[in-house]
LUMDREN-38211 format. One line per 3 residues: number of its first residue (from 1); their letters; for each residue x, y negated, z of C-alpha. Coordinates in nm, 4 decimals, always signed. Each point is the difference from the previous one (the first is absolute). Layout:
% residues N
NUM) A) X Y Z; ...
This chain:
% residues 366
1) XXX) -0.4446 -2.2559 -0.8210; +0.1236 -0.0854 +0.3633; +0.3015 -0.1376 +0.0504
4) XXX) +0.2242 +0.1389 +0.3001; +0.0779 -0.2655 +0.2294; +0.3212 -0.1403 -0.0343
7) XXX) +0.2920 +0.1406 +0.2252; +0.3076 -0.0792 +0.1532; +0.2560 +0.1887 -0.1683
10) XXX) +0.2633 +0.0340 +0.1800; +0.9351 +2.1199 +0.8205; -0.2978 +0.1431 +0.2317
13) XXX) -0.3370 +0.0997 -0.0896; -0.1579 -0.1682 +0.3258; +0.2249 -0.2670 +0.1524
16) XXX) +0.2635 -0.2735 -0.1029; +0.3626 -0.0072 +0.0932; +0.1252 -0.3359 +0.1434
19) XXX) +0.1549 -0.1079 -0.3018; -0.3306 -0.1221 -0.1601; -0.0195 -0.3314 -0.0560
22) XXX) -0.2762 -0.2006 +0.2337; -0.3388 +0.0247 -0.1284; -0.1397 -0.3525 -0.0977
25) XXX) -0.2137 -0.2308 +0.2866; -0.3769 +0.0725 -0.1341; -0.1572 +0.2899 -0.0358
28) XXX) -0.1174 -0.0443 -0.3685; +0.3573 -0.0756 -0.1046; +0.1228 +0.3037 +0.1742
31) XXX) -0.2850 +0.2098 -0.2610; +0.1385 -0.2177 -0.3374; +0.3625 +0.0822 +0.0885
34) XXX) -0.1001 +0.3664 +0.0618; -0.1341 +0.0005 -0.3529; +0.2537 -0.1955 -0.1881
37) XXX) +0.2879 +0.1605 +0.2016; -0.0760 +0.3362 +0.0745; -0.3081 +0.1514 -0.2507
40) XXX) +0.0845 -0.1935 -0.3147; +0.3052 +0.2225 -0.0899; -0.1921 +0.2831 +0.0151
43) XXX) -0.1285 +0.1516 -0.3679; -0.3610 +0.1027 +0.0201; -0.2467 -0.1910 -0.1996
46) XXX) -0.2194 +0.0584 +0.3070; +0.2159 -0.2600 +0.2319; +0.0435 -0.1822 -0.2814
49) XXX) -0.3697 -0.0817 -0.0182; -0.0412 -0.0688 +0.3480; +0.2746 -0.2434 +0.0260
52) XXX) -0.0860 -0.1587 -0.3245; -0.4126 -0.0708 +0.2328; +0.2133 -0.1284 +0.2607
55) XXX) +0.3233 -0.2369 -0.1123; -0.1634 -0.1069 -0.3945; +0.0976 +0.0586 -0.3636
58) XXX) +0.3289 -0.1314 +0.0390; +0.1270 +0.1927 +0.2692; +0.3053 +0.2264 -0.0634
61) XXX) +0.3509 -0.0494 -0.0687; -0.0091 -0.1328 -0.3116; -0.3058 -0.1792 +0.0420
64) XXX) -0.2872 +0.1878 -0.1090; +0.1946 +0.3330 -0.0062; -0.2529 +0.1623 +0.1956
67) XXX) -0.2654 -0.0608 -0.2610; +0.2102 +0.1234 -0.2540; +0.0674 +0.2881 +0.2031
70) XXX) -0.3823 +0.0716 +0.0494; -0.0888 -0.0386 -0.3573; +0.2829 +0.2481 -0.0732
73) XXX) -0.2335 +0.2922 +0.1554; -0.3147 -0.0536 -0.2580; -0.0160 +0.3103 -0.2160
76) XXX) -0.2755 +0.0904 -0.2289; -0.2936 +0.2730 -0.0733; -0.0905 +0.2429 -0.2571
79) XXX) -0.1824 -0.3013 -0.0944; +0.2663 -0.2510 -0.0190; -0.1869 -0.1785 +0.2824
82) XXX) +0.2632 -0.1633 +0.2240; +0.0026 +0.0641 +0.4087; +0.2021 +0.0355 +0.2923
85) XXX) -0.0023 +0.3370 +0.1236; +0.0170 +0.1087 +0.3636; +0.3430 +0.1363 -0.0199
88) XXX) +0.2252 -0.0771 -0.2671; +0.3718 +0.1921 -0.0149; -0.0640 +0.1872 +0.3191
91) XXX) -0.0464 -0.3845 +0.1609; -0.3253 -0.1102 +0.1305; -0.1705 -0.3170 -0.2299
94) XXX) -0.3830 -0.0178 +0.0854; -0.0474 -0.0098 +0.3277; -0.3544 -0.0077 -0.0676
97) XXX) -0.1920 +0.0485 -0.3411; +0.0925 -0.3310 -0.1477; +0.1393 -0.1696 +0.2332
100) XXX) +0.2989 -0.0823 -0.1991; -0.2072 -0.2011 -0.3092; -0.2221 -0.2016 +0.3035
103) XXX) +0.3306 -0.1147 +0.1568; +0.1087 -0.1178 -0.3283; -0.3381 -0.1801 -0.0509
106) XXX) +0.0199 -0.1281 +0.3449; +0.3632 -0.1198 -0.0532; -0.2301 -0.2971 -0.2128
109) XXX) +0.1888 +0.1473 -0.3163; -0.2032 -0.0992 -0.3288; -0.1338 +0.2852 -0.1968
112) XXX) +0.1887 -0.0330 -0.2794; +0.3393 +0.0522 +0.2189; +0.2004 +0.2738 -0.2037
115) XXX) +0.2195 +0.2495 +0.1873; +0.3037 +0.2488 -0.1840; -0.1051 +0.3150 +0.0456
118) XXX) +0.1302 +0.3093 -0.1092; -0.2613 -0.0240 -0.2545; +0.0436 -0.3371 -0.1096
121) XXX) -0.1226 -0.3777 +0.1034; -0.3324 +0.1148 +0.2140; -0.2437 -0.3175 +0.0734
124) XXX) -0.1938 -0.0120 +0.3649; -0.3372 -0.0248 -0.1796; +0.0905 +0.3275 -0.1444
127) XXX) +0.0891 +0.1690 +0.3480; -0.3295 -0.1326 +0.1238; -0.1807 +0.1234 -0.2925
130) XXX) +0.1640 +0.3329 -0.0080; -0.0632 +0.0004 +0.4151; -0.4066 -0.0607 -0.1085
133) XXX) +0.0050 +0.2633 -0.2876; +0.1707 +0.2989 +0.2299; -0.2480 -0.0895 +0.2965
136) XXX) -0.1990 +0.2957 +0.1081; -0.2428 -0.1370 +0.2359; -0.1727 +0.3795 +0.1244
139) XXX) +0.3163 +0.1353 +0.0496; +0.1013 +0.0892 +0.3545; +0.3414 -0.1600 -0.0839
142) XXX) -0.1475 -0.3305 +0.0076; -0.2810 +0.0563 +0.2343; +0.3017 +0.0027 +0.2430
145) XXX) +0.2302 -0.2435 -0.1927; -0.1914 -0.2950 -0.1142; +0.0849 -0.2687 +0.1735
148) XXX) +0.2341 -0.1728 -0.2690; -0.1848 +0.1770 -0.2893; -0.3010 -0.2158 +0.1515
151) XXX) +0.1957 -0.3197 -0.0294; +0.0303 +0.0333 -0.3780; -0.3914 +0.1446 -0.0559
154) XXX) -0.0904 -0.3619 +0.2182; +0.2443 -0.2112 -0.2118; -0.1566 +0.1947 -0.3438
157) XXX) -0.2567 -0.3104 -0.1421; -0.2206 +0.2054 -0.1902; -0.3329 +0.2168 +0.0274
160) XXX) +0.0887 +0.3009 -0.0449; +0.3134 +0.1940 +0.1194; +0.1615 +0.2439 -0.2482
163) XXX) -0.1687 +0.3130 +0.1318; -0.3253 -0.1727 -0.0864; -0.1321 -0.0709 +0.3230
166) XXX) -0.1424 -0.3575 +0.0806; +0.3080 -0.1769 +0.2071; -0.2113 -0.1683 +0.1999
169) XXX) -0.2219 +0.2943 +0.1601; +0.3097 +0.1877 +0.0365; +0.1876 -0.2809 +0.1614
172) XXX) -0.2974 -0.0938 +0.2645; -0.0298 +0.3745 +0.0464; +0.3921 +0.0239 +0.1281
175) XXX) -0.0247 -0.2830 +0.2196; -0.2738 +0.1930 +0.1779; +0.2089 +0.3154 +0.0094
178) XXX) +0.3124 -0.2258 +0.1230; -0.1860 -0.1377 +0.2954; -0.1647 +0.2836 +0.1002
181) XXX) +0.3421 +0.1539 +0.0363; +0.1140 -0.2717 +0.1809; -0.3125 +0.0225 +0.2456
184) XXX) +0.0695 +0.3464 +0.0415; +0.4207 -0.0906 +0.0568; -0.1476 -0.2683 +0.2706
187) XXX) -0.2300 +0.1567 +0.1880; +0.2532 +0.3158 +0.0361; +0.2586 -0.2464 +0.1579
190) XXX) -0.2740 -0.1849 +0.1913; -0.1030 +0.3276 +0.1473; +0.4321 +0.1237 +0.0502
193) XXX) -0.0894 +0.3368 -0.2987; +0.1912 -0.1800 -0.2436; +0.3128 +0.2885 -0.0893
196) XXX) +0.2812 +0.0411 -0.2229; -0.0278 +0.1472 -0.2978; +0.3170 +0.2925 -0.1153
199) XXX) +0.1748 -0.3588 -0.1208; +0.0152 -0.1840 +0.2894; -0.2116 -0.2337 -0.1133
202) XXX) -0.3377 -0.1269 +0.2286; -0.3151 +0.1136 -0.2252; +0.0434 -0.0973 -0.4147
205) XXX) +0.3323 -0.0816 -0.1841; +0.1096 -0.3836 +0.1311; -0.2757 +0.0508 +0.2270
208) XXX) -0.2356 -0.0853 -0.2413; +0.0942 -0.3451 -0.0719; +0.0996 +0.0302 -0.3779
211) XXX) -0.4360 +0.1081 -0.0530; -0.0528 -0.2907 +0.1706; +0.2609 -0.2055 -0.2082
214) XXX) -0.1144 +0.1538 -0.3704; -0.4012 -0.0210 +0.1164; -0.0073 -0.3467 +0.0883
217) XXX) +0.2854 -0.1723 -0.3045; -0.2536 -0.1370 -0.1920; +0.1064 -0.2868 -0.2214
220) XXX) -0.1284 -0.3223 +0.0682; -0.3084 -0.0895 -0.1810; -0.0722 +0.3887 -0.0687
223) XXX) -0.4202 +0.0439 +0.0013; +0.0749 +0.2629 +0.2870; +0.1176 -0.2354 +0.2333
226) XXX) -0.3279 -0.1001 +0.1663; -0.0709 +0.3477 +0.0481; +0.3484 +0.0905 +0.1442
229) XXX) -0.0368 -0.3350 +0.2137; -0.2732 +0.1645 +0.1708; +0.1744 +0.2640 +0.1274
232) XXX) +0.3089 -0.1603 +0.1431; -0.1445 -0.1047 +0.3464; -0.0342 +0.3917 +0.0315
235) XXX) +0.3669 +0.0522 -0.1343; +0.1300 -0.2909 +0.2412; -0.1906 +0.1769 +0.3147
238) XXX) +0.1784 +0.3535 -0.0746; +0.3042 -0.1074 -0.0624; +0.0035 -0.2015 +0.3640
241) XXX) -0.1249 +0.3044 +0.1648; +0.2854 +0.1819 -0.1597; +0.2372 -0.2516 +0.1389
244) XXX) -0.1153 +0.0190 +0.3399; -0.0266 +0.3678 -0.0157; +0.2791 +0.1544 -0.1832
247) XXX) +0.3027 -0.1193 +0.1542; -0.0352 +0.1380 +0.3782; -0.0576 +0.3101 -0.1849
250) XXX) +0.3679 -0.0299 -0.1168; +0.1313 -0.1179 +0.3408; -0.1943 +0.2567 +0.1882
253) XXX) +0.1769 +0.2695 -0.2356; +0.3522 -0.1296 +0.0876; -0.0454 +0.2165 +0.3752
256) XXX) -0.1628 +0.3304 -0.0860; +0.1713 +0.2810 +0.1796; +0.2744 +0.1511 -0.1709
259) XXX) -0.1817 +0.2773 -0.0745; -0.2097 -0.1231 -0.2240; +0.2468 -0.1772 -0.2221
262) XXX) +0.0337 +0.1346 -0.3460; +0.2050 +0.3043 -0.0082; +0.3656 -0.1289 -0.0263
265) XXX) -0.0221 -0.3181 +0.1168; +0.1281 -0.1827 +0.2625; -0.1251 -0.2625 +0.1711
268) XXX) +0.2309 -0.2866 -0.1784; -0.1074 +0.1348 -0.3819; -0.3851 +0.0239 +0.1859
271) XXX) +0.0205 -0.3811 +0.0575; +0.1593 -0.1098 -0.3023; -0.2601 +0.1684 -0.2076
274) XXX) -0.2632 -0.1792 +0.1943; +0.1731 -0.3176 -0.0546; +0.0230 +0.0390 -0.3134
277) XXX) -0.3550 +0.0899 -0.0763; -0.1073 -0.3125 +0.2479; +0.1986 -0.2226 -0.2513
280) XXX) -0.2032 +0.1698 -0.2734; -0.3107 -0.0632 +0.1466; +0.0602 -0.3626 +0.1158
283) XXX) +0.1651 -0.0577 -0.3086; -0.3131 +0.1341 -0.2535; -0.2466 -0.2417 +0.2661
286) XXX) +0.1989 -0.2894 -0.0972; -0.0034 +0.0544 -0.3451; -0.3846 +0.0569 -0.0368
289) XXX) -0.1127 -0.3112 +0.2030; +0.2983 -0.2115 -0.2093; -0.2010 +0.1592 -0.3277
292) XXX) -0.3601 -0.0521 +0.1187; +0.0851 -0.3609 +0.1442; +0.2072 -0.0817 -0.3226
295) XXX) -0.2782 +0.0567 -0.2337; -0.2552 -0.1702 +0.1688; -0.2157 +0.2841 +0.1619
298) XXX) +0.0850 -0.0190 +0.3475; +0.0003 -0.3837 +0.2182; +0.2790 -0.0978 +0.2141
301) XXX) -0.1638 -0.0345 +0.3282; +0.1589 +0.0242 +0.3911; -0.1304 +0.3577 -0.0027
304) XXX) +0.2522 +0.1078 -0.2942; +0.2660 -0.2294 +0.1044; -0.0026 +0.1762 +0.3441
307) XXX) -0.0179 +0.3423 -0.1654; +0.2871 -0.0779 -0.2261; +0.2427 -0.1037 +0.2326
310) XXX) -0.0887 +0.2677 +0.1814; +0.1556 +0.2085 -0.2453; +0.2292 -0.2324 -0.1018
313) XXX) +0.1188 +0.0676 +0.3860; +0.0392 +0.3572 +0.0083; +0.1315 -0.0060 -0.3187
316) XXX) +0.2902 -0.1614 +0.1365; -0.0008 +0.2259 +0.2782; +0.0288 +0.2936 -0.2166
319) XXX) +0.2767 -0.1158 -0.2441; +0.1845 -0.0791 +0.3858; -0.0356 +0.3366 +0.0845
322) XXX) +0.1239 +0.1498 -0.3483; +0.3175 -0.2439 -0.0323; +0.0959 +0.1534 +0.4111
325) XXX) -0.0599 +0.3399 -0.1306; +0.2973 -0.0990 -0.2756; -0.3024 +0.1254 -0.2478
328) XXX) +0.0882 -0.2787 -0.2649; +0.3956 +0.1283 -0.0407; +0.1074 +0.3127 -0.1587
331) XXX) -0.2694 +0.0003 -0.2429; +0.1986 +0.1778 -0.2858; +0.0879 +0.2962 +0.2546
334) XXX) -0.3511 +0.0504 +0.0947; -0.1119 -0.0147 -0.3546; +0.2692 +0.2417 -0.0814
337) XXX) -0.0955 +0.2816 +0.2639; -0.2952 +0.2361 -0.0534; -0.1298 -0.0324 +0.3536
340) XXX) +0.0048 -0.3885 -0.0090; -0.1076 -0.1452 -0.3622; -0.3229 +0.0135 +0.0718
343) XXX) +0.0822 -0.2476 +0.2874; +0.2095 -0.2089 -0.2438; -0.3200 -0.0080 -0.2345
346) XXX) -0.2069 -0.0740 +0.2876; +0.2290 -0.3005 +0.0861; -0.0013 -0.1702 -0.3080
349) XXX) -0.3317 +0.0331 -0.0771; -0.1415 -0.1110 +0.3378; +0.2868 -0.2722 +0.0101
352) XXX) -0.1329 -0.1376 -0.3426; -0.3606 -0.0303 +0.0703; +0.0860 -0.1036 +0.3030
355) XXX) +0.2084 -0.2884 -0.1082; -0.2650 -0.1062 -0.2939; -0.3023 +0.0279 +0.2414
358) XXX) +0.1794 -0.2235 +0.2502; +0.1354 -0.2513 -0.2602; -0.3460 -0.0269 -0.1859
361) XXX) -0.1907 -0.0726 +0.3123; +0.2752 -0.2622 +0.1033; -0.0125 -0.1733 -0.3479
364) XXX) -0.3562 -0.0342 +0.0708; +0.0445 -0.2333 +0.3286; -0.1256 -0.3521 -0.0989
């Protein structure tokens, strides 16, 4: 499996008082203290996750507390089959259907890793396993969901997947689906019809980018990858369209009239929700090229250096913005008020994949 690049580990719900301590110089180190400082305190398995993609499996105080931490949320079925639920103790854990066991995998962590659970020493291979057994590929659950749950189907050497379908037909068949979705995200942007869904989030969950992510994870020397190779040029194009279209979406958004901001908000919350989702979206870009280049499917050429730093670029600009806007103190309070946790979530989760993207694509400069 892939390993994560290595990483430098180092009393208002909208604003910071003047006692907090200078941010640091660069823009990335301002996102790894926000997560080591501010969201790592916090309990759910959910941040715990997300900060474990971003900072490595020896982040936490001990070392490698967060992992413990993470493992702590595994429970079991009526069939003994063990899984991380989407809300464990009235805390989130899954953000997404599996998320939690492709972190783990992603983490570079061997299969036969053994975690204490509540129901004893629980391997990795058997979380993947049990992930691949519970599947339930027609459902609408993971029609909408699949991006990690595709990871583990691509990563799955065999014939046939446990439902009995042939993996291969089925996996060619998503990658399809996955970039017509993305042609139909692109050309909505490219046109200005691209809107909001009742999350705040532009079109699918991540903007797509985790379908992308799970479609195309192939491991090297799988017998799919000359297929899959084809496709990428068409992968490459979208996702450059998507980068030249989406964000003056989000920056045209930041001056509607206040009438048509969402009913009670003002125009500060209005921009640091957009912020927030433009750090999502820049964030999830990074990642995907940082995968695709990575595993050999996409070249390095002037075209995707350009594009990259172009995100790289706003990016920054973003994570500027959010630091001004005192949006990486007071992280506890927000989680701890109704009308702001799911801001806190929000934060840490687009801070994370924001700081992974971003550190995966600059491990990759020669």
């Amino acid at each position: 499996m892939r390993q994560l690049p290595a990483l430098l580990l180092l009393s208002c719900l909208w604003g910071c008082g003047d006692s907090t301590p200078p941010p640091p110089s660069d823009e990335r180190g301002q996102l790894r203290q926000f997560l080591l400082e501010e969201a790592a305190a916090l309990p759910d398995p959910w941040i715990k996750a997300h900060l474990l993609l971003a900072l490595g499996p020896d982040a936490g105080d001990p070392p490698g507390s967060l992992l413990a931490d993470l493992a702590a949320a595994v429970v079991v079925d009526g069939d003994r089959r063990p899984y991380f639920p989407i809300s464990a103790s009235g805390r989130r854990c899954d953000a997404h259907p599996n998320m939690s066991v492709v972190v783990l995998e992603r983490l570079g962590l061997p299969a036969d890793t053994r975690f204490s659970t509540s129901y004893g020493p629980i391997s990795l291979g058997q979380l993947r396993q049990s992930a691949l057994a519970r599947l339930q590929l027609d459902s609408p659950g993971y029609k909408a969901e699949s991006g990690w749950s595709l990871y583990l189907i691509a990563g799955e050497a065999v014939e046939t997947l446990p439902d009995g379908r042939p993996r291969a037909a089925f996996l060619l068949s998503e990658i399809e689906r996955v970039l017509r979705a993305q042609a139909a995200i692109a050309e909505a942007a490219e046109s200005g019809r691209l809107k909001k869904d009742k999350s705040g989030i532009f079109a699918h969950p991540c903007g797509g980018f985790h379908f992308i992510q799970g479609a195309f994870s192939l491991p090297a020397g799988d017998s799919l990858q000359a297929q899959v190779r084809r496709l990428v040029p068409r992968q490459w194009e979208l996702l450059r369209l998507r980068l030249q279209h989406e964000p003056p979406l989000y920056a045209a958004a930041r001056d509607v009239p206040d009438a048509q901001l969402p009913a009670g908000m003002d125009r500060e919350r209005w921009h640091a929700a957009l912020d927030v989702q433009a750090m999502k979206f820049f964030g999830h870009w990074l990642e995907t090229v940082a995968q695709l280049v990575e595993d050999g499917l996409l070249p390095r050429d002037a075209q995707l250096n350009a594009a990259a730093e172009q995100a790289v670029e706003a990016l920054r600009e973003v994570v500027r913005r959010l630091a001004r806007a005192g949006l990486f103190s007071s992280l506890a309070t927000r989680y701890n008020n109704p009308a702001t946790q799911q801001l806190a979530y929000d934060l840490v989760g687009d801070a994370s994949h924001a700081l992974h993207g971003w550190s995966w694509w600059e491990s990759l400069q020669p």
